[in-house]
DRENRO-54500 format. One line per field, with one value per residue (C-alpha): x, y, z; chain. Coordinates in pm, whole numbers, plus 50000, padded with zeros to 5 digits. Last residue first. Example, Ala and Ser with C-alpha at 12.3 -4.5 7.8 and 13.67 -1.06 7.14 Angstrom:
BEGIN
east <- c(51367/51230)
north <- c(49894/49550)
up <- c(50714/50780)
chain <- c(A/A)
***
This chain:
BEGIN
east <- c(07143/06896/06548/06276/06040/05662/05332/05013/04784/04442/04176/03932/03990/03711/03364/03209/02904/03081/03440/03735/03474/03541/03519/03812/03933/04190/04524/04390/04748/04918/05314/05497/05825/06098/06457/06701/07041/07027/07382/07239/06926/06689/06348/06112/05806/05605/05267/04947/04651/04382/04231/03929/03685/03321/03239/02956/02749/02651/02426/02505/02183/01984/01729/01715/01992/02205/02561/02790/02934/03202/03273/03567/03589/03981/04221/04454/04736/04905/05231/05445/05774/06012/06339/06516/06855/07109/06894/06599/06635/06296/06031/05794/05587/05339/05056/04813/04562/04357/04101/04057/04038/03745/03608/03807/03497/03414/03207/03207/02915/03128/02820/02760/02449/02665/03050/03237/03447/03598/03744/04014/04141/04433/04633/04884/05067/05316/05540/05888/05998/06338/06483/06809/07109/06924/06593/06610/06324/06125/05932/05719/05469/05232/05045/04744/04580/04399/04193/04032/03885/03600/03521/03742/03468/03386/03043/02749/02538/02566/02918/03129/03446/03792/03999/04072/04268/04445/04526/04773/04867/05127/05311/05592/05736/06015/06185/06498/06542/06825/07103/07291/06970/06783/06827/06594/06351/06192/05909/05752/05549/05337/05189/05033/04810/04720/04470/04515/04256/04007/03831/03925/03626/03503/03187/03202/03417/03725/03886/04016/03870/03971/04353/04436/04397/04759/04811/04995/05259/05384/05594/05681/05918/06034/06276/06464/06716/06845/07146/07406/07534/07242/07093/06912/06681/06547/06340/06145/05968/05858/05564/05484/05173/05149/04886/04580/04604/04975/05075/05419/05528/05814/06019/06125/06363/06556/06743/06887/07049/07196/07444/07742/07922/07689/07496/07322/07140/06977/06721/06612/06348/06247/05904/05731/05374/05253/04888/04725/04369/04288/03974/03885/03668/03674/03470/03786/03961/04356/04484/04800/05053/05333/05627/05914/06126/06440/06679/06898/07060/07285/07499/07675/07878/08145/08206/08045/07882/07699/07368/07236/06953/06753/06419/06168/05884/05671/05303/05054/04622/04434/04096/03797/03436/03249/02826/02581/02603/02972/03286/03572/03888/04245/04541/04844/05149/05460/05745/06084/06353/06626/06902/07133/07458/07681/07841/08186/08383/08206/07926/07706/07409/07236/06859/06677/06296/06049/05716/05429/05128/04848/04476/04171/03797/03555/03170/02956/02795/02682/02542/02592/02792/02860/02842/03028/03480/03660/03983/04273/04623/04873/05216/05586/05862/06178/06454/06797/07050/07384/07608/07918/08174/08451/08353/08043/07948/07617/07303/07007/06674/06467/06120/05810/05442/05206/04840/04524/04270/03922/03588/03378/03026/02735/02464/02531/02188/02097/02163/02387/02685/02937/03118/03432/03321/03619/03957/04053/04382/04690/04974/05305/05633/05928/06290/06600/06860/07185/07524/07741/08090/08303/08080/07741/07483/07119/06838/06524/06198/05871/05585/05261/04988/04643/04344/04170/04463/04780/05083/05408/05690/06024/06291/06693/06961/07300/07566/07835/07897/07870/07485/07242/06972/06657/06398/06322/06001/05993/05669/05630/05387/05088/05075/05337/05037/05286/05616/05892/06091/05918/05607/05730/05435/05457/05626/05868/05803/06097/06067/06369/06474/06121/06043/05901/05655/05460/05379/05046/04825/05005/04771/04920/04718/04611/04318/04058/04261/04421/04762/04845/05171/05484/05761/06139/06362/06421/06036/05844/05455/05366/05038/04781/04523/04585/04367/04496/04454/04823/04897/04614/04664/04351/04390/04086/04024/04189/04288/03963/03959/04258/04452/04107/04191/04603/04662/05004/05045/05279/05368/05206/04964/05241/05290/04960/04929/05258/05139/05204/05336/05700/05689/06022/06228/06066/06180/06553/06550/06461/06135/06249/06047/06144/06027/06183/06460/06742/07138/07025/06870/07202/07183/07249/07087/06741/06676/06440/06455/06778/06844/07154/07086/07288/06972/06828/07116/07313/07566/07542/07953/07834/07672/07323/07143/07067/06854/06634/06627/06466/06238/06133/06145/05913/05645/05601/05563/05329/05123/05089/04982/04733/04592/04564/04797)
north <- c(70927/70701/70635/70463/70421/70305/70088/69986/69757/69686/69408/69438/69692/69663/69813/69886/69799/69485/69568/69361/69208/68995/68983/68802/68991/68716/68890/69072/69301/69371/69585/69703/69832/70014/70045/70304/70303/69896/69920/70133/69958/69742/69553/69486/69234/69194/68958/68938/68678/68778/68479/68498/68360/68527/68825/68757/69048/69128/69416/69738/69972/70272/69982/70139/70304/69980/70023/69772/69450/69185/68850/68667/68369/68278/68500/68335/68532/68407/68637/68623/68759/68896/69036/69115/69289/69082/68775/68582/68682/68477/68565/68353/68456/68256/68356/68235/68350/68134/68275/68575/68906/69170/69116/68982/68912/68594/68541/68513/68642/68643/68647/68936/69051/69069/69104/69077/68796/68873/68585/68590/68329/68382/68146/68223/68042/68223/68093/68269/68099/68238/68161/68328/68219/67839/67696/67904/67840/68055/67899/68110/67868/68111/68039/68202/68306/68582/68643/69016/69102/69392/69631/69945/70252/70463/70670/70531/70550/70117/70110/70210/70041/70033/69713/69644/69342/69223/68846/68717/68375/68274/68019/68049/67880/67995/67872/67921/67626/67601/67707/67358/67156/67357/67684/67752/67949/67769/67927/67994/68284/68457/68764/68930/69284/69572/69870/70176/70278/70510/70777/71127/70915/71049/70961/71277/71627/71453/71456/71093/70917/71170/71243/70863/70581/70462/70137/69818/69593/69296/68971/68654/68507/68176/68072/67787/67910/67662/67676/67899/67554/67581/67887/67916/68184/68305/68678/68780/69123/69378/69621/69877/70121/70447/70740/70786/71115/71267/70954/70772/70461/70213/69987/69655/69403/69085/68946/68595/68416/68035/67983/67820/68192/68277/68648/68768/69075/69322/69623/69874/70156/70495/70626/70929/70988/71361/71462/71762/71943/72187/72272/72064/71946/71943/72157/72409/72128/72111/71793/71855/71546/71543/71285/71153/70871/70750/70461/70198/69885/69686/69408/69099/68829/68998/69197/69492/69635/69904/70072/70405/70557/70932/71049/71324/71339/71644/71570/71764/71756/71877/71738/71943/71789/72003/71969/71669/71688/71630/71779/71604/71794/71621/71827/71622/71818/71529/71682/71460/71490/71247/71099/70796/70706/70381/70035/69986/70110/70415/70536/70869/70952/71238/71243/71565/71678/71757/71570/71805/71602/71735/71578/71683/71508/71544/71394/71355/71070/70705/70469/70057/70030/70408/70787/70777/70943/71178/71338/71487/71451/71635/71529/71697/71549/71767/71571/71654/71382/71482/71210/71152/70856/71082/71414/71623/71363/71533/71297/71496/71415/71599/71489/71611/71481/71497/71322/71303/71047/71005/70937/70784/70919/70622/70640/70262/70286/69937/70068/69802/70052/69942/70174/70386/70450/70475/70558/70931/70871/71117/71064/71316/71310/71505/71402/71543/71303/71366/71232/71261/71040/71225/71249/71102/71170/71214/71416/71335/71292/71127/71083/70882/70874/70681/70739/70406/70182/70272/70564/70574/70819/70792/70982/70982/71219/71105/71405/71317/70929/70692/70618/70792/70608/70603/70590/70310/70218/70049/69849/69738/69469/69361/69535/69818/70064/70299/70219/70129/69912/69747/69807/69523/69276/69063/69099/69370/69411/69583/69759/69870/70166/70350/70727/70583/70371/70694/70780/70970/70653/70511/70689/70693/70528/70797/70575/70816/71058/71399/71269/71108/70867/70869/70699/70705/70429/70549/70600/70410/70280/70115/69831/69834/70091/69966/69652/69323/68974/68895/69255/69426/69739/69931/70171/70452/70457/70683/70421/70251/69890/69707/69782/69839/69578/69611/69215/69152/68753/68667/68949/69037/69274/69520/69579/69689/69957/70086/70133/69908/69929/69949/69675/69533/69799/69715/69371/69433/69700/69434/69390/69218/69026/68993/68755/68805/68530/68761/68646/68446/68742/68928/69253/69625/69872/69952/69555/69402/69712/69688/69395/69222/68916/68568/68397/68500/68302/68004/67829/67505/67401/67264/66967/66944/66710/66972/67139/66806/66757/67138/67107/66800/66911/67225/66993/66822/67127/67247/66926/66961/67286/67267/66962/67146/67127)
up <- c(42838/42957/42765/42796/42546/42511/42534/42737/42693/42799/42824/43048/43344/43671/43742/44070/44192/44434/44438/44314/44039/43739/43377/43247/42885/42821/42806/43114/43091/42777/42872/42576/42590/42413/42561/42507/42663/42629/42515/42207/42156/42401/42353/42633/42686/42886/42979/43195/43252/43531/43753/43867/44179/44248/44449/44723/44842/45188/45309/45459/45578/45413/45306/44958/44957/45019/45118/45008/45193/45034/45066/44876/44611/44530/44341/44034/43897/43581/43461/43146/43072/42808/42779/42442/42442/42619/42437/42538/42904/43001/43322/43425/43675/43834/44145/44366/44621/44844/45141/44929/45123/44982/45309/45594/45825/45949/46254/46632/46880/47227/47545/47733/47535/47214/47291/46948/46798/46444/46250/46006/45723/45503/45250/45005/44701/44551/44205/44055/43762/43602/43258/43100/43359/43416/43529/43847/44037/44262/44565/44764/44969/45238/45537/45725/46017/46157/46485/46537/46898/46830/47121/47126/47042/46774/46833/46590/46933/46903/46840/46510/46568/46683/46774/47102/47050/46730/46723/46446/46327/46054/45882/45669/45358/45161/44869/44655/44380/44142/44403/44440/44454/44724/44863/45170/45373/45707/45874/46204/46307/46578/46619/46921/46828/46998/46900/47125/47403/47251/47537/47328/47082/46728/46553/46334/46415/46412/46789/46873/46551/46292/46513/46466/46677/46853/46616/46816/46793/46987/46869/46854/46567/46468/46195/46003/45763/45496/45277/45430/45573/45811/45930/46276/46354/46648/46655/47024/46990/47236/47245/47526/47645/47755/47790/47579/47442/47440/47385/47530/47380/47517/47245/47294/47119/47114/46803/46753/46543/46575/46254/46376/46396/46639/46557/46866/46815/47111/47014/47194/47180/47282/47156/47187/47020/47008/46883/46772/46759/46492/46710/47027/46938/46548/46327/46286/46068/46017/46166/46349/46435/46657/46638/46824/46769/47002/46905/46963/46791/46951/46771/46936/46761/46556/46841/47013/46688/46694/46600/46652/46640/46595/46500/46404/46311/46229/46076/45876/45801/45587/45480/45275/45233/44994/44989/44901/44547/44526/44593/44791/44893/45041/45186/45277/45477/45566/45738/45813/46067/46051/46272/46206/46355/46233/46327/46441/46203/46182/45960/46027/45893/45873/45703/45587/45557/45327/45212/45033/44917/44715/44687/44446/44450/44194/44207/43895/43966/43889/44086/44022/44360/44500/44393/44118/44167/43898/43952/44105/44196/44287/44407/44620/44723/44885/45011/45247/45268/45461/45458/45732/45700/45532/45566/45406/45156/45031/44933/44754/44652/44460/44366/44172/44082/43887/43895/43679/43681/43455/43534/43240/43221/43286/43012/42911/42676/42898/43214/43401/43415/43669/43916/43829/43494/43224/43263/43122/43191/43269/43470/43482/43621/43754/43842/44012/44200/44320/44474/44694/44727/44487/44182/44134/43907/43856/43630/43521/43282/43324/43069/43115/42870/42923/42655/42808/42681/42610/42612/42762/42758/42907/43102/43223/43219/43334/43486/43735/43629/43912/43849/44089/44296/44268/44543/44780/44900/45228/45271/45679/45855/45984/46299/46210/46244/46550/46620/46375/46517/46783/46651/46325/46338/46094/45697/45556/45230/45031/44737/44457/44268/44277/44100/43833/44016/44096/44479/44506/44441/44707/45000/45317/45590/45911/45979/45927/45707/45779/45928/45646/45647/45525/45768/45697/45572/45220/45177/45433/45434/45793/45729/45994/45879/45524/45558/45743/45543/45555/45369/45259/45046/44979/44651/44606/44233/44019/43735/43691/43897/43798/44183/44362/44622/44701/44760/44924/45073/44800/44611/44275/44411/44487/44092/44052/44315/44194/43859/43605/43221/43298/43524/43377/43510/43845/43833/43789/44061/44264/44433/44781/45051/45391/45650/45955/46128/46048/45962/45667/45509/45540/45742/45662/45923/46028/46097/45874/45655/45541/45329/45231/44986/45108/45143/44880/44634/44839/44624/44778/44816/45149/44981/44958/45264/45503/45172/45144/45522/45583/45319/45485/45827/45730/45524/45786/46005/45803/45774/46129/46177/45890/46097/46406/46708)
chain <- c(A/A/A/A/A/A/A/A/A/A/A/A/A/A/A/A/A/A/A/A/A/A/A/A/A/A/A/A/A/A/A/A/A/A/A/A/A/A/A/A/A/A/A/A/A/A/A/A/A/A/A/A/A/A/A/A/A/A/A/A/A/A/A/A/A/A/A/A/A/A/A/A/A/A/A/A/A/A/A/A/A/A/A/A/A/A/A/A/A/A/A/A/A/A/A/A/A/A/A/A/A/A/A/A/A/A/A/A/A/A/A/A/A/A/A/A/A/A/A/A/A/A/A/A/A/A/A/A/A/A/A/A/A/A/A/A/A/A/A/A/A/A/A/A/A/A/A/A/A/A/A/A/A/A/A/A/A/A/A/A/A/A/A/A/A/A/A/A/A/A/A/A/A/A/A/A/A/A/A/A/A/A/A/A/A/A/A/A/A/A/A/A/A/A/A/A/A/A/A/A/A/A/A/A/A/A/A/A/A/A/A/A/A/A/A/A/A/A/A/A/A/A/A/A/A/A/A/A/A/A/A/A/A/A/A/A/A/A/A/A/A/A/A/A/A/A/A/A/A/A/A/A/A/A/A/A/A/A/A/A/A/A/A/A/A/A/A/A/A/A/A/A/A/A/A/A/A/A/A/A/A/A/A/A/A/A/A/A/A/A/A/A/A/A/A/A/A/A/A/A/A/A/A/A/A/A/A/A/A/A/A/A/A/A/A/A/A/A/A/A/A/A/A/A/A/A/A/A/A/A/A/A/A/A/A/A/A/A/A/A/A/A/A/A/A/A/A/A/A/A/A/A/A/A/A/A/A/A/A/A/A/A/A/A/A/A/A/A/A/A/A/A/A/A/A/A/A/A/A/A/A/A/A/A/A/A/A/A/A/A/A/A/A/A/A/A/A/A/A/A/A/A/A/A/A/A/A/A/A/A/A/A/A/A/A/A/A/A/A/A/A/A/A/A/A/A/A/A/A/A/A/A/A/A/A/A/A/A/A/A/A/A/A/A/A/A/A/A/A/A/A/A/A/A/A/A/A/A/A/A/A/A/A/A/A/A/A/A/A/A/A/A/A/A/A/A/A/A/A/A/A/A/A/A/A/A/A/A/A/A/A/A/A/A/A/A/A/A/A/A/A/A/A/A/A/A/A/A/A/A/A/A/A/A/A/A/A/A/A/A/A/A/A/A/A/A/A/A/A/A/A/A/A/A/A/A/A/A/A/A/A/A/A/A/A/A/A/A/A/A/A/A/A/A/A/A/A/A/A/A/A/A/A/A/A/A/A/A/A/A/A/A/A/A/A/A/A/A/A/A/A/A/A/A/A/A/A/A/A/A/A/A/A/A/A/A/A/A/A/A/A/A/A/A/A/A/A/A/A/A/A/A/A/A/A/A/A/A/A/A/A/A/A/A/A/A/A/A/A)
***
């Protein structure tokens, strides 16, 4: 055991002694907070030894300013590179040091993904932040639940929800920095145990240059970002117990994009999304029955000097589970998911090719009265390309008091590759074997000091096996063995009903170890990744009306590589430290009905770098209203 090891594990049994020692009367706050993703159906945090994360509804209303992209770098161990580069930049989420690829996006519980891209990763810049009720991050390797890319973990982004009244319209408008407007406007209600929600909105910046002008005259043209976007979602209480939950989304977006670090140009691209399906579910007393089928159709164009580069692509899933409740000790949870993915491209071998990916799985939960949990899982996959394979998962917890949860978790997951590396018409591979990973964690999360203080600390290490690269022919191939580790310290204090702190600290290191002339050539590799990230939030309930908050995040040195024209090869670039100073505030009239806001971000104008050549946001702000009615 390595020195971090140990001092973790110090630090583990003294957390762990400190919240042992309250008395039982501890009013217990996250651990008492019902969550769904960590197990597909309602479960206490205490009653789960994963590592979930929540946004709250609370904390998105006071993001008002931010995009999604944004709002996700705030969480410990979440950095989405690009986030305050110009607007319409591509967004890469890494979660734990692992890029998109490996990370599963869900909306309401259901998978969105695009089946058109290289790695299949769906792109947030199509989901707007006004359409979210509440986020949760779902951390570790999660195949056993939800399949395919769950290496690192799982975002579930969940919509709004109606009110109880049968008619509320809602809406806002938003202007700032950069010639930015936003305006949004809906419809929801509630009557009789369905409910409905109707909404459409509308981005528009002209940003500035997407990679950084060094010319002296500053010739570089700005590249603006435009995207709108619709959704309906309906919930219908057909009998007592039984929903039916059809959903129609649809976005467009387009704009600007340079040709690479320091190089202007006057490329476009344009992107639409169409996602449709319907969700049953039906509740017993007992436990419940879900089944859902879901269509996702993404079409993506590029235009620039060098010719048009169209991507389409569509996916059917569809899926069905149970989960039940023997006694108030033992829960099952079971499940089949199918889907079969089309990308739409005549260049590809063979044409319009398609791919299908069955998976049954099972789940086992053992909830003791005294506090010992455990869940047990596997799940069996069946691809239409590269055969079989199977992931399982191994979850104990044990909860003291209700005041301290102590938690270790093993598990499998892998990422089938996607339709662009199997059959796309460049580089591709029918041979690829899927990526695998092993995680492991151990953590303890606890109230301390009769509720004051929640905390969490968890340590992590993940290996992914046969991951894809370019090889030697430029033809992907499985070679590269990836090794990550990393801890993170999430402590929030309550200094009383107004006055919240919420802190981060996170750590990630990865190697890469390749075969080079039979022998393993090891380096490091998690570009754009700081080793140390940090973050503070203080946010302060002056009055009923008046909210305000602060945030300090500070990101440590990272590597970085960028393509050199002049050598027509990658070379490495170092991006220095910074640190990026927010703050919010809110004011609210007529029962908080109406609310205006103004949201300054980069208080201090830090110049820094998320991508080498490319240019970042000084110092902006944003302002507005919203409105319910």
């Amino acid at each position: 055991m390595n020195r971090t090891q140990v001092s973790f594990m110090a630090m583990l049994l003294i957390c762990s002694h400190a919240a042992w020692a309250q008395d039982d009367s501890t009013k217990a706050t996250s651990l008492n907070e019902v969550v769904i993703t960590a197990t597909r159906f309602p479960k206490k945090v205490s009653e789960t030894g994963k590592v979930v994360s929540v946004i709250s509804k609370k904390d998105i209303e006071s993001s008002n300013g931010k995009d999604l992209a944004q709002l996700l770098s705030e969480q410990a161990g979440l950095l989405v590179n690009s986030a305050y580069s110009n607007p319409g930049k591509d967004k890469s989420i890494y979660l734990r040091g692992a890029s998109t690829d490996y990370i599963v996006i869900l909306v309401n519980g259901i998978p969105v993904s695009d089946p058109s891209g290289t790695g299949g990763a769906f792109d947030i810049r199509m989901f707007p932040l006004e359409q979210v009720e509440r986020i949760e991050i779902l951390k570790g390797a999660q195949s056993t639940l939800y399949g395919s890319d769950a290496i690192a973990g799982v975002i579930n982004i969940i919509t709004k929800k109606a009110t109880d009244k049968p008619v509320q319209a809602y809406g806002g408008l938003a202007a700032g920095s950069y010639k930015t407007f936003k305006a949004d406007a809906g419809i929801y209600g509630a009557a009789e145990g369905s409910s409905y929600n109707i909404g459409f909105t509308h981005y528009k910046t002209d940003g500035f240059s997407e990679a950084s002008d060094t010319t002296a005259a500053g010739i570089f043209d700005k590249d603006g970002f435009t995207r709108n976007a619709f959704h309906a979602n309906f919930d219908a209480r057909v009998v007592k117990g039984l929903h039916f939950k059809p959903y129609f989304r649809y976005a467009h977006f387009k704009g600007d994009y340079d040709g690479g670090a320091y190089t202007d140009a006057d490329s476009k691209y344009e992107a639409q999304m169409i996602t449709t399906g319907a969700q049953a579910q039906y509740s017993f007393a007992n436990g419940g029955l879900t089944a859902f089928y879901n269509y996702d159709e993404v079409s993506r164009t590029f235009s620039e000097i060098y010719g048009v580069y169209p991507y389409k692509g569509n996916k059917n899933s569809l899926e069905l589970y149970a989960h039940y409740s023997f006694n108030p000790r033992f829960q099952l949870l079971t499940g089949i998911h199918y889907n079969k993915q089309k990308m739409n491209d005549e260049t590809a071998t063979p044409k319009n090719p398609t791919a299908e990916l069955t998976s049954p799985y099972l789940s086992f939960f053992v909830r003791d009265p005294g506090g010992f949990n455990l869940e047990l899982g596997g799940r069996y996959n069946k691809h239409s390309g590269y055969g079989d394979n199977f992931t399982y998962s191994i979850n104990p917890s044990f909860t003291f008091s209700n005041a301290v949860k102590i938690f270790a978790n093993y598990a499998t997951a892998f990422k089938a590759p996607s339709l662009q590396a199997l059959y796309g018409p460049f580089s591709s591979n029918t041979d690829l074997a899927p990526e695998t990973s092993t995680t492991t964690e151990t953590g303890v999360q606890a109230t301390l000091l009769s509720g004051t203080i929640d905390a969490r600390a968890v340590y992590f290490r993940r290996t992914i096996e046969n991951v894809i690269v370019y090889g030697p022919s430029f033809q992907l191939i499985n070679l590269n063995k990836q090794k990550d580790h990393g801890f993170e310290f999430e402590p929030t204090v309550y200094i009383n009903k107004q006055l919240t702190l919420k802190l981060f600290y996170a750590y990630v290191d990865g190697k890469v170890t390749t075969k080079n002339n039979a022998k393993d050539s090891t380096y490091a590799n998690l570009i754009r990744r700081p080793k140390h990230s940090f973050g503070i939030n203080a946010a302060y309930q002056v009055t009923p009306q008046f909210f305000v908050s602060t945030q300090l995040s500070s990101y440590g040195k990272r590597s970085d590589l960028y393509y050199d024209a002049a050598t027509f090869s990658q070379q490495p670039a170092i991006l220095g430290a910074y640190a990026l100073w927010n703050a919010y505030a809110s004011y609210g009239f007529v029962q908080n009905r109406i609310k205006l806001f103004v949201d300054v971000k980069n208080i201090a104008n830090a110049k820094y770098t998320e991508v080498y050549g490319y240019s970042t946001q000084g110092f902006n702000i944003t302002g507005g209203i919203r409105i319910k009615i």
